[in-house]
C-alpha positions as CSV (number, residue, x, y, z in Angstrom):
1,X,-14.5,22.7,19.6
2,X,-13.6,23.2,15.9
3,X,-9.8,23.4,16.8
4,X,-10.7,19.8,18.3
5,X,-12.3,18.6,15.2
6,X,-10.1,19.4,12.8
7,X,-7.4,17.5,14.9
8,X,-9.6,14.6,15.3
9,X,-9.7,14.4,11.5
10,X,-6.4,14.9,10.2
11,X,-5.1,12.3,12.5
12,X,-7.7,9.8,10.9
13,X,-7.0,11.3,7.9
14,X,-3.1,9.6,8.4
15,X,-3.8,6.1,10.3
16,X,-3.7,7.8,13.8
17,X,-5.7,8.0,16.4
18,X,-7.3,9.3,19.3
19,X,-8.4,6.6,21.5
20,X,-7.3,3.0,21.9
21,X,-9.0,1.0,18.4
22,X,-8.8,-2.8,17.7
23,X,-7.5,-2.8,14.1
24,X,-7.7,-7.2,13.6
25,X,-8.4,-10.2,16.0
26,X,-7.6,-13.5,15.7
27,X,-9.8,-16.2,17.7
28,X,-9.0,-19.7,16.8
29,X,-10.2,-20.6,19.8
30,X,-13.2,-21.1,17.3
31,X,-11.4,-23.3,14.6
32,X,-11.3,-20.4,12.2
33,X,-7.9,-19.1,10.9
34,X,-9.5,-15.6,9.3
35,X,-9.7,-12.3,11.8
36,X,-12.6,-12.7,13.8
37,X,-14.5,-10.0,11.4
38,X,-13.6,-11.5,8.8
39,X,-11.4,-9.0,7.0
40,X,-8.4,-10.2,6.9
41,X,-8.4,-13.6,5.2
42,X,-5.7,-16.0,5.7
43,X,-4.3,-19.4,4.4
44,X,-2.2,-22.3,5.9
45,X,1.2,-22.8,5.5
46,X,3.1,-26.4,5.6
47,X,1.7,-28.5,8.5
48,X,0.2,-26.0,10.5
49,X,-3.5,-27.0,11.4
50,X,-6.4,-26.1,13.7
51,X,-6.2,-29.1,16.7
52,X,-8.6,-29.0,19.6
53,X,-12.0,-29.7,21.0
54,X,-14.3,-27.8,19.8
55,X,-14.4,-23.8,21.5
56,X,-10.8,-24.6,22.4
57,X,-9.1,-25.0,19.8
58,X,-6.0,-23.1,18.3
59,X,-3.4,-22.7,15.9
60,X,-1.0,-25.7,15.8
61,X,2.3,-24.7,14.4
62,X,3.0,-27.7,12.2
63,X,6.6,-29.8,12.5
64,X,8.3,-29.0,9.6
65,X,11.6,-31.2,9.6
66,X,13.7,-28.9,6.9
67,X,13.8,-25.2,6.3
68,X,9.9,-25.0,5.2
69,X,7.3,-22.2,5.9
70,X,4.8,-22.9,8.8
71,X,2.0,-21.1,10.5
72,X,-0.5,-19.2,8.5
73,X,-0.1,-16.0,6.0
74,X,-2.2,-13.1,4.7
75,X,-3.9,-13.9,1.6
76,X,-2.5,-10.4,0.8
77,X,-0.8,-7.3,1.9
78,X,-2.9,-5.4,3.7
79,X,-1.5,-1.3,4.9
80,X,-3.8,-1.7,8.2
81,X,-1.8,-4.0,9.5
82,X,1.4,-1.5,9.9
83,X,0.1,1.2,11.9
84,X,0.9,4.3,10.9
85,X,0.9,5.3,14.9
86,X,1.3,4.0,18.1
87,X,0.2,0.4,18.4
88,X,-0.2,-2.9,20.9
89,X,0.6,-6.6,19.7
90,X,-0.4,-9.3,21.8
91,X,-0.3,-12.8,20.9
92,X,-1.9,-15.8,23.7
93,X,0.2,-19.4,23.5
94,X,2.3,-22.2,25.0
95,X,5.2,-23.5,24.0
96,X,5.4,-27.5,23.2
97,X,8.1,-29.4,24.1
98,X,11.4,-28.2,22.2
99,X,11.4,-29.3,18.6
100,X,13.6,-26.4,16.6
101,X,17.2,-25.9,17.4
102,X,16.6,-21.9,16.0
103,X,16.8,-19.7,19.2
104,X,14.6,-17.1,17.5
105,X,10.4,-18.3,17.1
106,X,8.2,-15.8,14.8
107,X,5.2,-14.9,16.6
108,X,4.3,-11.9,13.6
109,X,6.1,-10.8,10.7
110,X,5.7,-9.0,7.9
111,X,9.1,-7.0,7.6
112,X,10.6,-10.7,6.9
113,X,14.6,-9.2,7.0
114,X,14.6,-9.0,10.9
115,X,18.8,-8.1,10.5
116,X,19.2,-5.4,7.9
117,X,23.4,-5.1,8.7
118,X,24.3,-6.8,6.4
119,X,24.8,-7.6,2.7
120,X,22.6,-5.7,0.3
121,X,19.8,-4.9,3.4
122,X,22.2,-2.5,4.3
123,X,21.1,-0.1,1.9
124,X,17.9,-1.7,1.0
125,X,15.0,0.4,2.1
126,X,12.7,-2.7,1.1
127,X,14.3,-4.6,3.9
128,X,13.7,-1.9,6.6
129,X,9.7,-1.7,6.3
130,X,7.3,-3.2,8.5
131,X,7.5,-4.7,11.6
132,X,8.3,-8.0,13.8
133,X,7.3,-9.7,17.2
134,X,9.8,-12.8,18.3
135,X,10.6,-14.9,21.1
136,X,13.9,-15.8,21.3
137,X,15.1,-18.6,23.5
138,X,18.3,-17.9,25.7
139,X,20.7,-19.9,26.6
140,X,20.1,-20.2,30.2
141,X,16.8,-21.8,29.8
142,X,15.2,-18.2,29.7
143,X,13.7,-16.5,27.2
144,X,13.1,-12.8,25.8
145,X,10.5,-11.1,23.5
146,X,12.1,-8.9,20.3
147,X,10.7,-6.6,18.3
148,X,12.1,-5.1,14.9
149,X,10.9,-2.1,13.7
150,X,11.1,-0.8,9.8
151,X,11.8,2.9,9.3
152,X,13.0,2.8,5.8
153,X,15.9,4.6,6.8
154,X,16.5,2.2,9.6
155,X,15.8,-1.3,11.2
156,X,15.8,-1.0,14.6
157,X,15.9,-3.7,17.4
158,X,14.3,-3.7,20.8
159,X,15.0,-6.5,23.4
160,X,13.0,-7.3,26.4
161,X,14.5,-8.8,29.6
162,X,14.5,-12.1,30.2
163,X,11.1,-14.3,31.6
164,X,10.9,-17.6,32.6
165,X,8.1,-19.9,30.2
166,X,7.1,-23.2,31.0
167,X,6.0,-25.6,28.3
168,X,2.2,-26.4,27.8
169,X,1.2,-23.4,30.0
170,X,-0.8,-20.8,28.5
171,X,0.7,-17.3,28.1
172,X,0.4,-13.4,26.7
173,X,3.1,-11.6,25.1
174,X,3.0,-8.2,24.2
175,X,4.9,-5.5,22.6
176,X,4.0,-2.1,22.4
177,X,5.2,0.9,20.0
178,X,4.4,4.5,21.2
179,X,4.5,5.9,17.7
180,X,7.7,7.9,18.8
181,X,10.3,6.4,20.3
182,X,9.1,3.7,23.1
183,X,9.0,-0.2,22.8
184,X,7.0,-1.7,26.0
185,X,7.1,-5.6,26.6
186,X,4.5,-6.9,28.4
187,X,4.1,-10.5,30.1
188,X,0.4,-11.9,31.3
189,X,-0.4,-8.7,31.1
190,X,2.5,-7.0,33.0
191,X,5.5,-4.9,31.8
192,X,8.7,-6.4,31.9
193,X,10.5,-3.3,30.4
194,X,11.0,-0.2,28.4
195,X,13.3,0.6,25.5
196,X,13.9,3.8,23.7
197,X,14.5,3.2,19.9
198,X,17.5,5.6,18.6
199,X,15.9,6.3,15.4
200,X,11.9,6.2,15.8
201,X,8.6,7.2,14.4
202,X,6.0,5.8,12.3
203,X,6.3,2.8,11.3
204,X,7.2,2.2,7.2
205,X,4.1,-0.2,5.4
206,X,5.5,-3.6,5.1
207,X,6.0,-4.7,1.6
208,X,4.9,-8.0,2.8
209,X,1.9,-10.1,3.7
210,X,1.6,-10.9,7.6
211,X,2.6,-14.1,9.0
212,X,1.6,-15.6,12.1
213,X,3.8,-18.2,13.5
214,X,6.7,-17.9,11.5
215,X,8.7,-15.9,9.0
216,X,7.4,-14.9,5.7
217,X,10.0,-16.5,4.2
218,X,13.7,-18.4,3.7
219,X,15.8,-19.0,7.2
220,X,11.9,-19.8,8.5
221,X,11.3,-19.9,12.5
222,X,7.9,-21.2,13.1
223,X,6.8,-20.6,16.8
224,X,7.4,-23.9,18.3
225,X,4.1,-24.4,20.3
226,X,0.4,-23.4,19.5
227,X,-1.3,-20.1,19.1
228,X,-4.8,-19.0,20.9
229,X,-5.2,-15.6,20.2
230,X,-3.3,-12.6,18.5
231,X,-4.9,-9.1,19.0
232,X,-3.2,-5.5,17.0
233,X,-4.7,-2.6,18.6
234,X,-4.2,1.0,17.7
235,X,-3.0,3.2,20.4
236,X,-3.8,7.1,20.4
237,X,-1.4,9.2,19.9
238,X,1.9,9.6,21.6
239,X,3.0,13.8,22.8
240,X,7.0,13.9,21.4
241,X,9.0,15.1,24.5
C-alpha cells in the first residue's frame, strides 16, 4: 500500500499519471474561445471569428489572402499543455471548400519548426521542443494526420495513413503519444494506425504559446475549415518494453 503511494506521488510529482486526466477543453460550440474552465485564456488571430447559431457555433478559421497568422493563440506559454507523459489530442471539424494551396493545415502547434533538417534547426534544441498535430492534404484527393514531436535532441515525425474527408462534414481527429515510443492516429473515434518513433520519450516543454488552427508563426497554415472542439487528455503511464 505505501509502495503504491509513493509511486502514485512521484509520478504526479513529474506531470505523469496514473489514470486517464483531461488537462484543457475547448467548447466553442458555446461562442467562447477560452478552455471550457477557463484556464487557459486565448486571443484571436487575423480573421478568425466565432460564426454560428447560438449552442452551435465554432471556430471559424478566418481567409487570410497572404502569409498572415490565423486561428486563435495562448495568451501565454503554459508547461501543462506539453505533457510530460503519455497523452491524447483530439480536435472535432469540417473542412470548407478548398481555399489554401499549402498541403499541410495546423490543427495545434506549439513546437512552430515542424522540419528541424535543416539550416540552423539542425542543431537548435529550441526548434526540437514541443509538439504538433496536422492534416496534410495528398495529392490523390486523400488526406493524412501528422504529428511532430520535440525531444530536444530530436524532432521526430509520425505519419498516419491515408483517410478520405468530405468537405462540410463533421469529423474527429486524434493522435495519441504513449509517453515512450507509440504514435496512434485515430479517425471518428477509430485507429487508422500505429507508428514507433526512433528516438522517443517525454516530450520537451514548448518554448511557445499554443495555437489552434494554424502555426505560431511565419510560413503560416491555418486549418482551412472550422473547429468544434479540441480536447488534450493525459494518459497514464506507458510500461517501456
Amino acid at each position: 500500500m505505501i509502495k503504491t503511494l509513493v509511486t502514485v506521488s512521484l509520478l504526479a510529482a513529474i506531470g505523469i499519471v496514473s489514470a486517464q486526466e483531461e488537462i484543457a477543453r475547448w467548447d466553442f460550440s458555446k461562442g467562447k474561445i477560452d478552455s471550457v474552465d477557463g484556464k487557459f485564456k486565448t486571443r484571436f488571430r487575423g480573421n478568425t471569428k466565432i460564426a454560428g447559431t447560438e449552442g452551435k457555433q465554432y471556430l471559424d478559421i478566418g481567409l487570410s489572402n497572404k502569409d498572415k497568422p490565423e486561428g486563435i493563440i495562448t495568451l501565454k506559454k503554459y508547461p501543462e499543455l506539453t505533457p510530460k507523459g503519455g497523452f491524447r489530442l483530439e480536435v472535432k471539424a469540417r473542412l470548407r471548400e478548398q481555399t489554401v494551396s499549402k498541403p499541410e493545415m495546423t490543427l495545434w502547434d506549439n513546437n512552430y519548426v515542424m522540419n528541424a533538417s535543416w539550416g540552423k534547426h539542425k542543431t537548435n534544441p529550441d526548434s526540437k521542443k514541443g509538439f504538433a498535430f496536422q492534416l496534410i492534404r495528398r495529392k490523390d484527393g486523400k488526406f493524412c494526420c501528422a504529428g511532430r514531436f520535440g525531444f530536444t535532441e530530436v524532432l521526430e515525425g509520425a505519419f498516419s495513413k491515408p483517410i478520405v474527408l468530405n468537405e462540410d462534414e463533421d469529423f474527429t481527429l486524434a493522435v495519441e503519444y504513449d509517453g515512450v515510443k507509440k504514435v496512434t492516429f485515430s479517425f471518428n473515434g477509430k485507429p487508422i494506425n500505429e507508428v514507433v518513433l526512433k528516438h522517443g520519450g517525454p516530450l520537451t516543454e514548448g518554448i511557445y504559446p499554443v495555437t489552434i488552427g494554424d502555426r505560431y508563426s511565419s510560413m503560416h497554415q491555418r486549418f482551412d475549415g472550422q473547429i468544434l472542439e479540441v480536447k488534450l487528455t493525459a494518459l497514464p503511464a506507458a510500461e517501456t518494453k
